[in-house]
N, C-alpha and C positions, 0 to 999 in steps of 0.2 A: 353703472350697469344694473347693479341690484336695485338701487335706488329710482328709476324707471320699468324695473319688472314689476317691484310694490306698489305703487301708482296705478300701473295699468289694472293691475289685480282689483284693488282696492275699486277700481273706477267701475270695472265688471260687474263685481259680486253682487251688492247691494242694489246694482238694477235689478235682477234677477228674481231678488226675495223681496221685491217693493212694488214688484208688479201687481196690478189688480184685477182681480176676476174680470173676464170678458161681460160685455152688457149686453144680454138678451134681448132683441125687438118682439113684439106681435108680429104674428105670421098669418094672412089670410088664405081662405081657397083661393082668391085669384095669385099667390103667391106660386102655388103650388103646382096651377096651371104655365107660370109664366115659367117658373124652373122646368119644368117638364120642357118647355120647347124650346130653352135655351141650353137644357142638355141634348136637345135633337138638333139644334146646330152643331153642337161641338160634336156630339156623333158625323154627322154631315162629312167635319172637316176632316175624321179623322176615321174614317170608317171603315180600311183595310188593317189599322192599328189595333182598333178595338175589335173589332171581331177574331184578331188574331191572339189578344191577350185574352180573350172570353173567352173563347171557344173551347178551349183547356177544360173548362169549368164542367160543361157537362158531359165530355167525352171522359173526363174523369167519374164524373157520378155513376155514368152506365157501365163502364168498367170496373169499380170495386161494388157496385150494389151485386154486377153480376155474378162476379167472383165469389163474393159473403155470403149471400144469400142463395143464388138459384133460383132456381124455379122457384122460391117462395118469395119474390120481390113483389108481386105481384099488389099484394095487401100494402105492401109498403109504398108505391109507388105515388100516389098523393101524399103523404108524410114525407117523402125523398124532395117532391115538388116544392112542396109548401116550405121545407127546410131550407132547402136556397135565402129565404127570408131572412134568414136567424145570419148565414155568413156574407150576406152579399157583400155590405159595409167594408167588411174585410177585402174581401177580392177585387174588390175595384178602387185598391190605394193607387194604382195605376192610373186610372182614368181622373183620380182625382190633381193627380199631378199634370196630367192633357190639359185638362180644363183650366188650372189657373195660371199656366206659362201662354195661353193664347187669350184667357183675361188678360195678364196681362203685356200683351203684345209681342209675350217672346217665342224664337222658334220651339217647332214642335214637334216629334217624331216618335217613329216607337220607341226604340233607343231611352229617348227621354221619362216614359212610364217608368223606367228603371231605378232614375237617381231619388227614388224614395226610399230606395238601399243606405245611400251617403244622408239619408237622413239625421238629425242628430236626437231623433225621436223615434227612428224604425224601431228601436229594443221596446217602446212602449205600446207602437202600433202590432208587433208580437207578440206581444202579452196580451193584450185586447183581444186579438185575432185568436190566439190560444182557447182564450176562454169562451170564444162565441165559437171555436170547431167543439170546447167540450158540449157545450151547450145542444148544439146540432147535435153528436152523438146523444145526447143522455134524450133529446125529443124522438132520436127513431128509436130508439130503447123503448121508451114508455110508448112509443107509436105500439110496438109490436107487443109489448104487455096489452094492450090493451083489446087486440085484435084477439090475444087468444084467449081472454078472459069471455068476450063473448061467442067465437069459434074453436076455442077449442084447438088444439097441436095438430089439426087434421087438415092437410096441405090444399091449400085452396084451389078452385076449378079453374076452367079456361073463364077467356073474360065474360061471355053472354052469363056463363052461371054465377059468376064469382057478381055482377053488379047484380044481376036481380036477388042475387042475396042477401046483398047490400039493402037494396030499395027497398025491397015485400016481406022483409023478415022483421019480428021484434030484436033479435039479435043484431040485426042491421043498424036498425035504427038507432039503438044505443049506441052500437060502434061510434055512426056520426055524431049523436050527438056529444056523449063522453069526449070523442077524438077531435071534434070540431075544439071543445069549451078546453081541451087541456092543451091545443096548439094555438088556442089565443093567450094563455098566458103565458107559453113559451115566445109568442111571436111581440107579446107585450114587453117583457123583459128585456129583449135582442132590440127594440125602437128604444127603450126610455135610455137605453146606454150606450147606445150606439148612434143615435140619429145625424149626430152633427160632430162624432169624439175624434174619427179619425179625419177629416177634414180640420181639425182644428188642432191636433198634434200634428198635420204637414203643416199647416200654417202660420202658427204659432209655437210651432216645437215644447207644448204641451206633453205633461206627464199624465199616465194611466188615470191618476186622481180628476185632475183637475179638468182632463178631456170628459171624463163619465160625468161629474157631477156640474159642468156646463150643460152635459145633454140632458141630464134630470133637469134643472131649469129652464131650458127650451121645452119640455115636455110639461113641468109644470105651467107655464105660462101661456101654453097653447094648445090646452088636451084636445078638444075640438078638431083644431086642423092636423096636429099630429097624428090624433085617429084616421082622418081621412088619408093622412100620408101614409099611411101600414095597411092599410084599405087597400089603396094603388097600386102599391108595392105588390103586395100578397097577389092582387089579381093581376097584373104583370107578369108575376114569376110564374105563378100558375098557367098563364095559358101560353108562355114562353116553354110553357117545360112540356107541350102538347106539339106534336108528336117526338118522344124521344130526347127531352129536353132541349134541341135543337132550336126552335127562338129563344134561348137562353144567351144564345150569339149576339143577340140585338138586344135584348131588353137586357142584359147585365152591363153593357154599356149605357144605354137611356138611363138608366135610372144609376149609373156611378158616377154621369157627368150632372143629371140633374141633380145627385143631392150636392155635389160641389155648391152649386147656383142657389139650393136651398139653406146651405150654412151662410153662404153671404148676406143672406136675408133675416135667416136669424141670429146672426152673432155680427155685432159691431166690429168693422174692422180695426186691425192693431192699427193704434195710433205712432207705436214703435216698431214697425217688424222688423225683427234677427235677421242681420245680416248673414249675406251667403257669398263664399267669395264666388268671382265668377269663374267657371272654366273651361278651358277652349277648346271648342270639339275635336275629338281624336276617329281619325280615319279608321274604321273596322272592317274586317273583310269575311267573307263570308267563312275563309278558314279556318279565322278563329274562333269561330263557337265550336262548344258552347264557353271557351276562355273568358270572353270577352262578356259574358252575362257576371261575370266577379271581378269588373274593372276594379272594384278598389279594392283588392288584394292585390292587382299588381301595383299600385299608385302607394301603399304603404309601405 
């Protein structure tokens, strides 16, 4: 008996530490286009799913922006927008598990967004996700440094005065552009570590390390179209987030199944994928929620 647990052990281990960096493709614009509308299929198929996992998202933003702030959300409300950018990755670990169970040809449900919980990778895509919600915090922070560095603690107007302030003012114009150049390098940061990290620890049950510094490699081997991908993105989540962040319902799903479609493109698939045992659906009812969102605390 022992002499068969050693073996087994033995036979495990060393696959593990002899594995090799995943191999970065080139990625083109028509890449980017073609993931885009293979994420709008897989929204298609699954489009009461996701809207129901997204929708959280911004019904959560307007509720503590409104709480924190007040009536001074105001100034912050493209900074709130354009922030979506920095976590999206994160929030749509769900949609990233839709998209490669109907890649590949297995059923699919909301339910199923879920088993990214029994991950054996979730603790890294937490960590990940941790540091891109610090991230977001520490961009409306400096958002709102910045706003009063040019206006001043003096609570901003209704909206007609509050934009032509913006617009026709030299104070304005700094705002945007200060505020523009310092959320592109927050928005740079959150793309080169993120682009391809959490799709590649579901998929590969990848650690924090080796998910980031894959996506630094994707990003170095394709600054070009990566740029345009954070392009996309940003102007997606921005007009997603107009009015009341409510298209945020559709495009945090388009763009969580497209970038599923977009790491297959750029990351070679495992020639070895980790086995997952399989297991058999179990009948839920509606009584037991919300129990039944922490299946595997009862299954342990």
């Amino acid at each position: 008996m022992a002499t068969s647990y050693i073996s087994n052990a033995t036979a495990v281990v060393p696959a593990a530490k002899t594995e090799t960096a995943p191999e970065v493709h080139t990625v083109t614009l028509s890449d980017l286009s073609d993931a885009l509308r293979l994420g709008w299929e897989d929204f298609k198929a699954f489009p009461s799913h996701a809207i129901m996992l997204c929708l959280i998202y911004p019904v959560i933003g307007i509720v503590l922006a409104r709480a924190v702030l007040g009536d001074a959300i105001l100034p912050l409300l493209f900074p709130l927008a354009a922030g979506f950018a920095l976590i999206g990755p994160f929030a749509a670990i769900g949609l990233y598990e839709l998209s490669r169970r109907r890649e590949a040809g297995e059923s699919a449900s909301a339910w199923h967004a879920l088993d990214v919980i029994r991950s054996p990778s979730f603790g890294a895509m937490l960590a990940l996700g941790l540091a891109l919600v610090v991230l977001f915090l520490t961009w409306v922070a400096t958002a709102q440094a910045i706003y009063v560095s040019a206006f001043g603690n003096t609570p901003a107007a209704e909206v007609p005065s509050f934009v032509s302030q913006v617009l026709t003012t030299p104070q304005g114009w700094r705002l945007m552009i200060v505020g523009c150049g310092t959320g592109f390098l927050f928005a740079l940061v959150a793309l080169c570590v993120s682009v391809v990290s959490f799709p590649l620890m579901l998929d590969r049950h990848a650690g924090v390390t080796d998910a980031v510094t894959t996506s630094l490699r994707v990003v170095a081997r394709n600054p070009v179209t990566m740029a345009a991908w954070g392009a996309i993105v940003t102007a997606l989540l921005v007009l997603g987030s107009l009015p009341c962040f409510v298209g945020l319902a559709i495009v945090l799903p388009l763009l969580g199944h497209a970038t599923w479609h977009l790491y297959r493109k750029a990351v070679e698939r495992n020639p070895n994928p980790p086995v997952v045992p399989e297991r058999h659906p179990i009948k839920r009812y509606a009584a037991d929620f919300p129990v039944a969102l922490f299946q595997w605390r009862r299954d342990s």
